[in-house]
Biopython code that builds the backbone (N, CA, C, O; Angstrom):
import numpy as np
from Bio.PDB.StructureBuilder import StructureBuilder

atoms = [
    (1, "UNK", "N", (0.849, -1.183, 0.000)),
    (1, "UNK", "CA", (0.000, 0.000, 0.000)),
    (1, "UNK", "C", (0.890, 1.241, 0.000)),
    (1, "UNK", "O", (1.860, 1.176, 0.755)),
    (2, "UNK", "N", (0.769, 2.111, -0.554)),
    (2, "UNK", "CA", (1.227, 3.517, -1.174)),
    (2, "UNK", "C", (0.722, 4.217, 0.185)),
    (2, "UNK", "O", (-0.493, 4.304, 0.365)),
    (3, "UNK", "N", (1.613, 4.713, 1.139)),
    (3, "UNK", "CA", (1.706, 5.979, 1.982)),
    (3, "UNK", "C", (2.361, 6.759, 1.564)),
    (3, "UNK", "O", (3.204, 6.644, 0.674)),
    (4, "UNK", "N", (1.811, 8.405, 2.636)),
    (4, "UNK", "CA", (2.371, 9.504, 2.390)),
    (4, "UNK", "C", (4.037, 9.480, 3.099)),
    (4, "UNK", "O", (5.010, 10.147, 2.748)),
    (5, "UNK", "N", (3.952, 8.667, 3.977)),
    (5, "UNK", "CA", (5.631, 8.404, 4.458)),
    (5, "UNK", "C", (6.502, 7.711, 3.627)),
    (5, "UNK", "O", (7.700, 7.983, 3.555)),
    (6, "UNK", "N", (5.703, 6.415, 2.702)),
    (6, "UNK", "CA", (6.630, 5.863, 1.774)),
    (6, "UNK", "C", (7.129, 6.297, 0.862)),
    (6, "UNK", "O", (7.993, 5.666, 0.253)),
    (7, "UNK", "N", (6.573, 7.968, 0.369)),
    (7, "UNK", "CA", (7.057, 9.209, -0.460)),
    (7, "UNK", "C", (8.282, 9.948, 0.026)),
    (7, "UNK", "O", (9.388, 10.150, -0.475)),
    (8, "UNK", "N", (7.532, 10.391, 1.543)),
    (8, "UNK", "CA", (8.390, 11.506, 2.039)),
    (8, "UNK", "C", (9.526, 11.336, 2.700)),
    (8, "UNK", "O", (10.334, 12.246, 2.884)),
    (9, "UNK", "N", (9.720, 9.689, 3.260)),
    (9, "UNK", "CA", (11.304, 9.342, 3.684)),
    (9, "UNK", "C", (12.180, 9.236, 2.340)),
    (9, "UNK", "O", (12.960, 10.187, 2.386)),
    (10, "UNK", "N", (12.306, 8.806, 1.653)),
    (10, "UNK", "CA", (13.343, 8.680, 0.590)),
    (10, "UNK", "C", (13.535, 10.069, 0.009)),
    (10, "UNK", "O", (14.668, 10.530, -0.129)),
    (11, "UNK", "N", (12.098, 10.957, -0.441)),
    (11, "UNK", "CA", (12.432, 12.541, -0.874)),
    (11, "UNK", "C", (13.461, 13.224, 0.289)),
    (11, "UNK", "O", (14.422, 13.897, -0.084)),
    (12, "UNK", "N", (13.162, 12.978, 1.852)),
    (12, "UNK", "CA", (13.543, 13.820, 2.736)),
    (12, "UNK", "C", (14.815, 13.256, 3.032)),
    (12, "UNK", "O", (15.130, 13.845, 4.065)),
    (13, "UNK", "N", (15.877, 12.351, 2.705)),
    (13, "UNK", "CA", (17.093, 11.645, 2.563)),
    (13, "UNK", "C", (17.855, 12.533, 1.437)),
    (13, "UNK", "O", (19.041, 12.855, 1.361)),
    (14, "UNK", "N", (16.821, 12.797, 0.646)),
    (14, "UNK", "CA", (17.147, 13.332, -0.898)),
    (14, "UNK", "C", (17.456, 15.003, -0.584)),
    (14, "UNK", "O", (18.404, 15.774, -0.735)),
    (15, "UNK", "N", (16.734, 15.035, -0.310)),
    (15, "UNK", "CA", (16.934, 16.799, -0.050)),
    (15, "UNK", "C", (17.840, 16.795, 1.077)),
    (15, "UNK", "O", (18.720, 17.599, 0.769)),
    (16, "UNK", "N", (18.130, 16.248, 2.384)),
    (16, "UNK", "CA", (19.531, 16.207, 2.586)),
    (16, "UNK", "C", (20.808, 16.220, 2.489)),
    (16, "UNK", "O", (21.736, 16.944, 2.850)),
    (17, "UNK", "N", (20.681, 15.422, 2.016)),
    (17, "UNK", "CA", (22.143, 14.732, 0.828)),
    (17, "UNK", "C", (22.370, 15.803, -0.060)),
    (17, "UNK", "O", (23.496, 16.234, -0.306)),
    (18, "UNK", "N", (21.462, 16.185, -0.483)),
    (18, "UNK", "CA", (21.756, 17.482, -1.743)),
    (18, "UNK", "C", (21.887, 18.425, -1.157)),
    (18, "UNK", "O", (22.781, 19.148, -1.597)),
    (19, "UNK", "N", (21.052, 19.007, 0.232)),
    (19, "UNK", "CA", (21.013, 20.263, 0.725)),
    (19, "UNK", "C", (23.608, 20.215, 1.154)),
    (19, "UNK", "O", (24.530, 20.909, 0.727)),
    (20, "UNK", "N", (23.553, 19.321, 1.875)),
    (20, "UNK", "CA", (24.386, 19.208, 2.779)),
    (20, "UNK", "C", (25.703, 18.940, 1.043)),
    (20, "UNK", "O", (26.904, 19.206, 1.080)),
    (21, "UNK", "N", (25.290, 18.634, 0.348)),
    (21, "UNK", "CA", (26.653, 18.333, -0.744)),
    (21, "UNK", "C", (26.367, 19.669, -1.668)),
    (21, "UNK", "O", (27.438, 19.851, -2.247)),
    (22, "UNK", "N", (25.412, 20.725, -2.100)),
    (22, "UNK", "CA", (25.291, 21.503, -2.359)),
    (22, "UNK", "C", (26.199, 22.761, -1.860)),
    (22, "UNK", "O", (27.245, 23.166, -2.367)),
    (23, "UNK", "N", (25.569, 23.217, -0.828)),
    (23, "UNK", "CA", (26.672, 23.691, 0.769)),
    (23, "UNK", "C", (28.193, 23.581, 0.085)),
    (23, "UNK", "O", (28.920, 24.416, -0.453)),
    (24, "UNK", "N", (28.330, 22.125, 0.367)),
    (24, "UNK", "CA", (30.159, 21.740, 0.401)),
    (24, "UNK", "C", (31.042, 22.140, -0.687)),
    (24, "UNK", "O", (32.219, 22.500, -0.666)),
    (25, "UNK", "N", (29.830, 21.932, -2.082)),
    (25, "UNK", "CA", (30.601, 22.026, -3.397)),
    (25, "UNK", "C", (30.751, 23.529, -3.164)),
    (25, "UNK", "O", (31.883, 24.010, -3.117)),
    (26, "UNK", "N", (29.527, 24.396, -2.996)),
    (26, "UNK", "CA", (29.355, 25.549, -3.054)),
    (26, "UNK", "C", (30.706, 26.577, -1.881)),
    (26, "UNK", "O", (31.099, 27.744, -1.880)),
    (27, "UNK", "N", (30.883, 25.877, -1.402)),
    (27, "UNK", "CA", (31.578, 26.833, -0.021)),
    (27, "UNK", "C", (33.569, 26.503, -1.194)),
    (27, "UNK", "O", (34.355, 27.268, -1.753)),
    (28, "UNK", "N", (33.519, 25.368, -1.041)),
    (28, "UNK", "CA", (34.755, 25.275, -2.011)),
    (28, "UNK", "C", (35.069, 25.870, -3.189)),
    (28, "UNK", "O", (36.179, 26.341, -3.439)),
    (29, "UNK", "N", (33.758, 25.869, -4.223)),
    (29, "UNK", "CA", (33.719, 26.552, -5.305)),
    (29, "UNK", "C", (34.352, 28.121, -5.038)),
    (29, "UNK", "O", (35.224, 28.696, -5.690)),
    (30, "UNK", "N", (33.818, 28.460, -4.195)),
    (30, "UNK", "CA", (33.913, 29.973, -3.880)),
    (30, "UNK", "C", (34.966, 30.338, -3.065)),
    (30, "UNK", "O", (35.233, 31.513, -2.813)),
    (31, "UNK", "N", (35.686, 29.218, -2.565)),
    (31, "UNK", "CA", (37.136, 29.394, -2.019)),
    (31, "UNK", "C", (38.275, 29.569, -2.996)),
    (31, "UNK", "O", (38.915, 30.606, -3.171)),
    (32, "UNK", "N", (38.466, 28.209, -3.714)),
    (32, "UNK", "CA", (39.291, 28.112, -5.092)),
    (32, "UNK", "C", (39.202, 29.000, -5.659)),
    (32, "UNK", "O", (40.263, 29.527, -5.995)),
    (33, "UNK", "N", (37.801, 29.710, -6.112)),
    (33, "UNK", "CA", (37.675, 30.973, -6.845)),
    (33, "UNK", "C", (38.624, 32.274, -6.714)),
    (33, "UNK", "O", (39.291, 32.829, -7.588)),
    (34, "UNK", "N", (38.428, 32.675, -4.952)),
    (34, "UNK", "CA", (39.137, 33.534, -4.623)),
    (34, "UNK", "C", (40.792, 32.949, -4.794)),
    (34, "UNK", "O", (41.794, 33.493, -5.258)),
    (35, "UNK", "N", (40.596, 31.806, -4.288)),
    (35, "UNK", "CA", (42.448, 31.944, -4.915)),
    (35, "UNK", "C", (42.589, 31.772, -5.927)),
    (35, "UNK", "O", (43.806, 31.587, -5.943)),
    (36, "UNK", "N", (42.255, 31.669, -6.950)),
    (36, "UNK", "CA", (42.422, 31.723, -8.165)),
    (36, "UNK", "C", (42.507, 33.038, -8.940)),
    (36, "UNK", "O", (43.208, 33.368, -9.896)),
    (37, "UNK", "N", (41.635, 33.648, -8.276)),
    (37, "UNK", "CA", (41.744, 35.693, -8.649)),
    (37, "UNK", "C", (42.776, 36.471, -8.407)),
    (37, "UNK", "O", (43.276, 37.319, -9.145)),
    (38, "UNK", "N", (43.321, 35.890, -6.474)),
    (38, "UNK", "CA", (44.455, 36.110, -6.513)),
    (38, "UNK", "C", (45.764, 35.834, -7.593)),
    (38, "UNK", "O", (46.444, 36.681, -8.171)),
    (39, "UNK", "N", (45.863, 34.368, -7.653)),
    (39, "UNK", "CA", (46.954, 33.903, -8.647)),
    (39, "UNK", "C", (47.487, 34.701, -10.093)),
    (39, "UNK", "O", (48.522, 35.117, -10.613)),
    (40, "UNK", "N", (45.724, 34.580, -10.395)),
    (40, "UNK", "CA", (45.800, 35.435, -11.665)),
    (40, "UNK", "C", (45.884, 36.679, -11.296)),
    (40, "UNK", "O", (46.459, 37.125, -12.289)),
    (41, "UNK", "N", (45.715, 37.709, -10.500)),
    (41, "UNK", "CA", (45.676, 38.971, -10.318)),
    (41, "UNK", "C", (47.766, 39.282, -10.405)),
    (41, "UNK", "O", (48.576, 39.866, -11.126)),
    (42, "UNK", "N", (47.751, 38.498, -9.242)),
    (42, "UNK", "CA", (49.539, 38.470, -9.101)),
    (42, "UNK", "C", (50.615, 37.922, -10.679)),
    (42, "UNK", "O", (51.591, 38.540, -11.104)),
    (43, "UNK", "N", (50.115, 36.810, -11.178)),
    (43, "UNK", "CA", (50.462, 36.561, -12.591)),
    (43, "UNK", "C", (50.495, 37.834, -13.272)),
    (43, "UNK", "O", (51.597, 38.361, -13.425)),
    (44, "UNK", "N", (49.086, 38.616, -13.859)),
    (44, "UNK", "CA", (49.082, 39.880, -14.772)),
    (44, "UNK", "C", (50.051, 40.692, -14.220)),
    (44, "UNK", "O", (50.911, 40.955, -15.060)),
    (45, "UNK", "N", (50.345, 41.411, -12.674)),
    (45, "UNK", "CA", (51.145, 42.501, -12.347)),
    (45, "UNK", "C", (52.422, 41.878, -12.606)),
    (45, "UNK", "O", (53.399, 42.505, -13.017)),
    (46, "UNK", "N", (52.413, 41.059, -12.446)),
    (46, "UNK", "CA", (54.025, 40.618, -12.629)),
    (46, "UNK", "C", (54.247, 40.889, -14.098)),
    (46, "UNK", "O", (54.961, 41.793, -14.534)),
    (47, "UNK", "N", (53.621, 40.087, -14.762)),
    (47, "UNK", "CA", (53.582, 40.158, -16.634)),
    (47, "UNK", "C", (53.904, 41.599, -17.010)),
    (47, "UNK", "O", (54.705, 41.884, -17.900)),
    (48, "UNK", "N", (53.154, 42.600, -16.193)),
    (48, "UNK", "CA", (52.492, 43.999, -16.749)),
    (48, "UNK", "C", (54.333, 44.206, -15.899)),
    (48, "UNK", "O", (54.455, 45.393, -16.199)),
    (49, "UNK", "N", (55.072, 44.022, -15.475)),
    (49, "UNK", "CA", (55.994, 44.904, -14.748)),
    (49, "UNK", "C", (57.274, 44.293, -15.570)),
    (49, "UNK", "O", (58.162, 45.094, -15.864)),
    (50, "UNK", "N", (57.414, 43.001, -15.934)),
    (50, "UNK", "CA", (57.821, 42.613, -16.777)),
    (50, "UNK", "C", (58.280, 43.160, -18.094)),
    (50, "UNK", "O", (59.399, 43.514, -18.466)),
    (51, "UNK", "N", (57.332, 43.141, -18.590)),
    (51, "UNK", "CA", (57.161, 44.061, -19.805)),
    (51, "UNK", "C", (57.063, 45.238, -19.897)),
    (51, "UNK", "O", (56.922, 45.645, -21.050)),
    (52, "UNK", "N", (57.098, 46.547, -18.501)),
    (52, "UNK", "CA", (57.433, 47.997, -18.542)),
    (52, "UNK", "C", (58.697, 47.699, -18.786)),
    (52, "UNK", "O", (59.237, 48.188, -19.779)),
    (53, "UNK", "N", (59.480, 46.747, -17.827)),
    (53, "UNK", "CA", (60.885, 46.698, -18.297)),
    (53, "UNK", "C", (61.966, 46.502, -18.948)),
    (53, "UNK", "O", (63.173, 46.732, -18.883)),
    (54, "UNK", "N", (60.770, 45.739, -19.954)),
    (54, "UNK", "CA", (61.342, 45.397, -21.189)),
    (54, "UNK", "C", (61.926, 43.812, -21.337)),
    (54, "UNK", "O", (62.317, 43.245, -22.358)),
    (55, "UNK", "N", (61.854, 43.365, -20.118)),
    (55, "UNK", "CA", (62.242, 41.695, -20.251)),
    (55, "UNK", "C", (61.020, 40.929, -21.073)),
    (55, "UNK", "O", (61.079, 39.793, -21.543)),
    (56, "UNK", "N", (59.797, 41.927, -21.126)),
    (56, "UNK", "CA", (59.357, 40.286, -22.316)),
    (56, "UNK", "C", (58.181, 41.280, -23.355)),
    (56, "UNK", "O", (58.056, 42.501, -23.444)),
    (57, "UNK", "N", (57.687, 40.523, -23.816)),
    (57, "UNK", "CA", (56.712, 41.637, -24.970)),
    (57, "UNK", "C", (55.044, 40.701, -24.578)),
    (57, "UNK", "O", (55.031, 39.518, -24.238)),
    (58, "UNK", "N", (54.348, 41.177, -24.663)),
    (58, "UNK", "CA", (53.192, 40.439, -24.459)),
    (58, "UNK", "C", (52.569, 40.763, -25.941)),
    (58, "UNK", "O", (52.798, 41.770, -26.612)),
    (59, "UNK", "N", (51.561, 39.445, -26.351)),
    (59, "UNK", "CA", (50.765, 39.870, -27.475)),
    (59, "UNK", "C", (49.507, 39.250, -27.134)),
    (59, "UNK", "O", (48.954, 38.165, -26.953)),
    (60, "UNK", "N", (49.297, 40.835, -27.142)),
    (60, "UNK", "CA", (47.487, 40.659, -26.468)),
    (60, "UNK", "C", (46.974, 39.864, -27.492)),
    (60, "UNK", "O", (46.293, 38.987, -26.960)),
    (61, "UNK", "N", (46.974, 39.790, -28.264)),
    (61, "UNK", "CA", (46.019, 39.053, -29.574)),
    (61, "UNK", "C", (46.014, 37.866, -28.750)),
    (61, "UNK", "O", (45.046, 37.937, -27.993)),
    (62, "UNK", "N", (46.738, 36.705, -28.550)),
    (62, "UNK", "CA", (47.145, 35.426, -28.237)),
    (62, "UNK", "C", (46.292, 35.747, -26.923)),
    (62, "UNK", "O", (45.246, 35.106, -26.826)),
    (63, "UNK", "N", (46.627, 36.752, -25.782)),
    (63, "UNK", "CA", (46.429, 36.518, -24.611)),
    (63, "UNK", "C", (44.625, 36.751, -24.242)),
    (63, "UNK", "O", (43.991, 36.476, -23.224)),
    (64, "UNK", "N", (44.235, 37.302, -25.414)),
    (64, "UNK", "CA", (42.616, 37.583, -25.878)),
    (64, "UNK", "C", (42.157, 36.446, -26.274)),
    (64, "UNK", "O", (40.949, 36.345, -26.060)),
    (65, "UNK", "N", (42.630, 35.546, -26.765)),
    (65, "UNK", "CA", (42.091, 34.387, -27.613)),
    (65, "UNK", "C", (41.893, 33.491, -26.584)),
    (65, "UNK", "O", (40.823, 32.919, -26.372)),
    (66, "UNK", "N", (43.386, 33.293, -25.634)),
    (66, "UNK", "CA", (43.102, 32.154, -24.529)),
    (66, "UNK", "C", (42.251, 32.405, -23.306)),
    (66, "UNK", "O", (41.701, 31.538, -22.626)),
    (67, "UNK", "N", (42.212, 34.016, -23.077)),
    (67, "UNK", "CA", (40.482, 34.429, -22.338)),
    (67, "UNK", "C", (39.713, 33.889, -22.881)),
    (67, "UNK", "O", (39.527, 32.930, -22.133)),
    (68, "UNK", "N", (38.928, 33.745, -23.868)),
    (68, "UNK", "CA", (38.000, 33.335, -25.177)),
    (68, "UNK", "C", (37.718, 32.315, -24.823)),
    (68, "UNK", "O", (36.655, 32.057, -24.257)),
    (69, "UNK", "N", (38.713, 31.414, -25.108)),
    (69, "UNK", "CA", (38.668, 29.716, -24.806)),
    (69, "UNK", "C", (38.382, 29.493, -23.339)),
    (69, "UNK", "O", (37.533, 28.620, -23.159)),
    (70, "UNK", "N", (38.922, 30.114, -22.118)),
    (70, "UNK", "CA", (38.909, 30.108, -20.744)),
    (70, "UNK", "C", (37.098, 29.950, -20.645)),
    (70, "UNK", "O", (36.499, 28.998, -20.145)),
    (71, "UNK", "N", (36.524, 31.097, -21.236)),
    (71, "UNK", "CA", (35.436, 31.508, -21.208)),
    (71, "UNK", "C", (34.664, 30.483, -21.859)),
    (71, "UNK", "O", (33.655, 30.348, -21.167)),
    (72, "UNK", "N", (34.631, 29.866, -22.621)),
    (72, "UNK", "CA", (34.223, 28.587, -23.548)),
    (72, "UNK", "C", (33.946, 27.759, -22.553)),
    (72, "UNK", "O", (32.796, 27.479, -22.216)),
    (73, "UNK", "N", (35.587, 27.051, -21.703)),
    (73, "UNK", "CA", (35.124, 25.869, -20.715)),
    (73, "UNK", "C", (34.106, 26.433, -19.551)),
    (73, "UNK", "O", (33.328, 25.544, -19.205)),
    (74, "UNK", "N", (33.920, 27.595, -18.901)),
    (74, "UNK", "CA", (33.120, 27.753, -17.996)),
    (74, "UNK", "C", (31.594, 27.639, -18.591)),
    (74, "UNK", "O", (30.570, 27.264, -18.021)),
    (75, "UNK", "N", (31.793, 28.077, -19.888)),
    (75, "UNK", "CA", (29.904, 27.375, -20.153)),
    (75, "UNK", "C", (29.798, 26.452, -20.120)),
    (75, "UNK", "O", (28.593, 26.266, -19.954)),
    (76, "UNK", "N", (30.631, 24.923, -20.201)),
    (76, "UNK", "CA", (30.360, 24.355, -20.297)),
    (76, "UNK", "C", (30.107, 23.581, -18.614)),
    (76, "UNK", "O", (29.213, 22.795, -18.302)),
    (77, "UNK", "N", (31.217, 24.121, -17.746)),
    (77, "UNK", "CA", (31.052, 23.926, -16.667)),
    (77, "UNK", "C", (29.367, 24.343, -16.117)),
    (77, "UNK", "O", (28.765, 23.326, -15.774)),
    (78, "UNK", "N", (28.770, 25.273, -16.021)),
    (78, "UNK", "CA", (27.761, 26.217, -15.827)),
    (78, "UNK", "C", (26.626, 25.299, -16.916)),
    (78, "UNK", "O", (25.683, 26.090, -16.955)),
    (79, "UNK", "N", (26.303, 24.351, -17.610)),
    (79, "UNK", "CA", (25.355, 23.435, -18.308)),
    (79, "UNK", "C", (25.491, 22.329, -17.523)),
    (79, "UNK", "O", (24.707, 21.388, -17.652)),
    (80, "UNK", "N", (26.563, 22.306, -16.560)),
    (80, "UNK", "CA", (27.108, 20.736, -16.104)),
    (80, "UNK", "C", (25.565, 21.134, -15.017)),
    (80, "UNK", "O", (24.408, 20.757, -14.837)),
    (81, "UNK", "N", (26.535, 22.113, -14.543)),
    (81, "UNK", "CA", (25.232, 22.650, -13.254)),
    (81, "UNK", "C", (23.677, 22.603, -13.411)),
    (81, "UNK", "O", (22.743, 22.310, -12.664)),
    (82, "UNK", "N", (23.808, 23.037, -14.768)),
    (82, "UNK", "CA", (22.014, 23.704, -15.120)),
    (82, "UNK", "C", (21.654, 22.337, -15.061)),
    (82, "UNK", "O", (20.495, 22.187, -14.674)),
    (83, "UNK", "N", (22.436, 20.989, -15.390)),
    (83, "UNK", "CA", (21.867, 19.544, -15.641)),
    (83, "UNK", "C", (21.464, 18.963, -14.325)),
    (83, "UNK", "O", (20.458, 18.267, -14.184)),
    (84, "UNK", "N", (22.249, 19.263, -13.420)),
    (84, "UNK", "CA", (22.312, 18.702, -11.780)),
    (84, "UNK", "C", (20.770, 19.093, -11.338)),
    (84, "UNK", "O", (19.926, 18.241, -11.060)),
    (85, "UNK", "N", (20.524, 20.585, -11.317)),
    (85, "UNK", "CA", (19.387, 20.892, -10.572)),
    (85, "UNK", "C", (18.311, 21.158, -11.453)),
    (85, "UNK", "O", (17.487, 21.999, -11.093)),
    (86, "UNK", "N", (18.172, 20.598, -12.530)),
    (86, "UNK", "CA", (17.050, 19.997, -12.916)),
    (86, "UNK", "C", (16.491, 19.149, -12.014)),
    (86, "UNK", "O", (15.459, 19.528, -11.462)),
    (87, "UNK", "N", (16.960, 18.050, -11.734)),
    (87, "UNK", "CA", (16.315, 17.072, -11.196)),
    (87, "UNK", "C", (16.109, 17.640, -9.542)),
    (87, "UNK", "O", (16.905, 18.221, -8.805)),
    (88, "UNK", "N", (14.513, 17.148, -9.296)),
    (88, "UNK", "CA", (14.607, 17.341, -8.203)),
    (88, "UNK", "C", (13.668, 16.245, -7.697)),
    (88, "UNK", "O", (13.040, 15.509, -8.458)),
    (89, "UNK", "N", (13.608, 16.181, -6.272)),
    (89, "UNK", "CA", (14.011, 16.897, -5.256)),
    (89, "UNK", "C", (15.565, 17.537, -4.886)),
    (89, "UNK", "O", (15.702, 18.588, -4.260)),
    (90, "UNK", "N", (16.485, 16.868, -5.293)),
    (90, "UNK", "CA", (18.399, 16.587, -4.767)),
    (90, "UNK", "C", (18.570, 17.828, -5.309)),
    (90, "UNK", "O", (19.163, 18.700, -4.674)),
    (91, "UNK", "N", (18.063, 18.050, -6.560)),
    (91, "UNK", "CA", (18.507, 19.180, -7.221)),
    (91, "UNK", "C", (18.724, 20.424, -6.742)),
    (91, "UNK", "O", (19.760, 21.025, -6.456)),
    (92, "UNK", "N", (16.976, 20.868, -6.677)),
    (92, "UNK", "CA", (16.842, 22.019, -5.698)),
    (92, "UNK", "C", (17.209, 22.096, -4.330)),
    (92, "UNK", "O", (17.162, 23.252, -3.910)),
    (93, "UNK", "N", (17.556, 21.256, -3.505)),
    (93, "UNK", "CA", (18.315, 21.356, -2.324)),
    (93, "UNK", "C", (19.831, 21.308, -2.391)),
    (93, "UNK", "O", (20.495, 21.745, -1.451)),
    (94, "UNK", "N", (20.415, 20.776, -3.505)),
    (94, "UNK", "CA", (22.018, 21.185, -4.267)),
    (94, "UNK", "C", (21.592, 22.572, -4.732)),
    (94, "UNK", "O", (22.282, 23.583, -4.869)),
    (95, "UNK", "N", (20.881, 22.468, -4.847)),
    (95, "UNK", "CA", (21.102, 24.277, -5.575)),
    (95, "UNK", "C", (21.053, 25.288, -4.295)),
    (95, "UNK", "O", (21.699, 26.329, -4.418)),
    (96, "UNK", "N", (20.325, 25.066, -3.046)),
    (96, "UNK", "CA", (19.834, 25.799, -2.206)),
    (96, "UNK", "C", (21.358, 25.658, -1.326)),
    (96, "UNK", "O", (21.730, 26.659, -0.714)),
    (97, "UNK", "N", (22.026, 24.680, -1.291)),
    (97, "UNK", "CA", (23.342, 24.499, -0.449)),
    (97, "UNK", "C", (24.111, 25.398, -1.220)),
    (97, "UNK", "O", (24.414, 26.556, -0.932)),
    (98, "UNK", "N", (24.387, 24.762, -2.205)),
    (98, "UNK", "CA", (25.443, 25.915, -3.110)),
    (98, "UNK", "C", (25.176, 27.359, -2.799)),
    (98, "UNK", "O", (25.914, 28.310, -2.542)),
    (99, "UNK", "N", (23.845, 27.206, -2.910)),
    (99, "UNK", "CA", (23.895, 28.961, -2.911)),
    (99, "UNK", "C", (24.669, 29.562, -1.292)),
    (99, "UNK", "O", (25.465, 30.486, -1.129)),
    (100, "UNK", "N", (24.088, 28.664, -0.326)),
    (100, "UNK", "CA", (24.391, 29.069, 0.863)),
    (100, "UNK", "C", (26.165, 28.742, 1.234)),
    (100, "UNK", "O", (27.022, 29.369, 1.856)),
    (101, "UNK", "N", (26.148, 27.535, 0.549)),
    (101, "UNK", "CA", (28.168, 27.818, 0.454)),
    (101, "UNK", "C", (29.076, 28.566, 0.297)),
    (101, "UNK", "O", (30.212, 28.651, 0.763)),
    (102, "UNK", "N", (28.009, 29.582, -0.995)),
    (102, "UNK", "CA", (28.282, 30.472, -1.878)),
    (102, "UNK", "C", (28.877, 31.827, -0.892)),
    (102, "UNK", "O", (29.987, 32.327, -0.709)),
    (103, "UNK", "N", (27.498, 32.093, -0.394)),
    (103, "UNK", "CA", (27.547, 32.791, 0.602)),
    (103, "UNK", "C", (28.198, 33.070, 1.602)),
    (103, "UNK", "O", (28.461, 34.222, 1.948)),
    (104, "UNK", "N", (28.679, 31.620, 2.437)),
    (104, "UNK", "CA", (29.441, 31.514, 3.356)),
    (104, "UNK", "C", (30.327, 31.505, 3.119)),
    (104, "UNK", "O", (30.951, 32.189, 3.931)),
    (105, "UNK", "N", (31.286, 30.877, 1.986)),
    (105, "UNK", "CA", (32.701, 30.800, 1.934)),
    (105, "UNK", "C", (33.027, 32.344, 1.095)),
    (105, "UNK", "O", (34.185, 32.677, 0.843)),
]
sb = StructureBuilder()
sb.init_structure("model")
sb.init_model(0)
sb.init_chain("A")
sb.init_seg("    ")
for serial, (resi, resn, name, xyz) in enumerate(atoms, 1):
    if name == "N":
        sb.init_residue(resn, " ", resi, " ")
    sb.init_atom(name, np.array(xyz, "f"), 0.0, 1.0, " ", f" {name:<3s}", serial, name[0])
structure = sb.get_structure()
């Protein structure tokens, strides 16, 4: 026989699991991020001081193109996502962690 508990324990496992791995990805995502801004922030000044001094030449053309491509893999990263929280229940409680990871980290 079909109960309203034989629904709502396995959904409410589900939205756990997602709420609580949502969160985790999300709090990391947004850690790496910041060091990663750093890295690259410190990379360009160096490049940019580099090249006042004449030790190297930069050619933006090249260094425009591999932004371009950079920008390419994050859509594809960002569809990975849009695929995850489709599904729900897990989904929308991965999405609701992330956001709050987001936040927190």
């Amino acid at each position: 026989m079909l109960s309203l508990s034989n629904i709502l324990t396995p959904m409410a496992g589900e939205i756990g699991v997602g709420g609580v791995g949502g969160f985790v990805v999300g709090y990391a995502l947004k850690k790496a991020a910041k060091m990663l801004a750093i890295a690259l922030g410190l990379g360009f000044v160096a490049l940019q001081y580099l090249a006042y001094k004449g030790f190297i030449i930069i050619n933006y053309d090249v260094l425009r193109e591999w932004v371009l491509n950079l920008t390419g893999e994050a859509t594809k990263f960002q569809n990975l996502i849009t695929d995850i929280i489709i599904h729900i229940p897990f989904g929308a409680s991965f999405g609701f962690g992330f956001y709050l990871g987001l936040k927190k980290g």
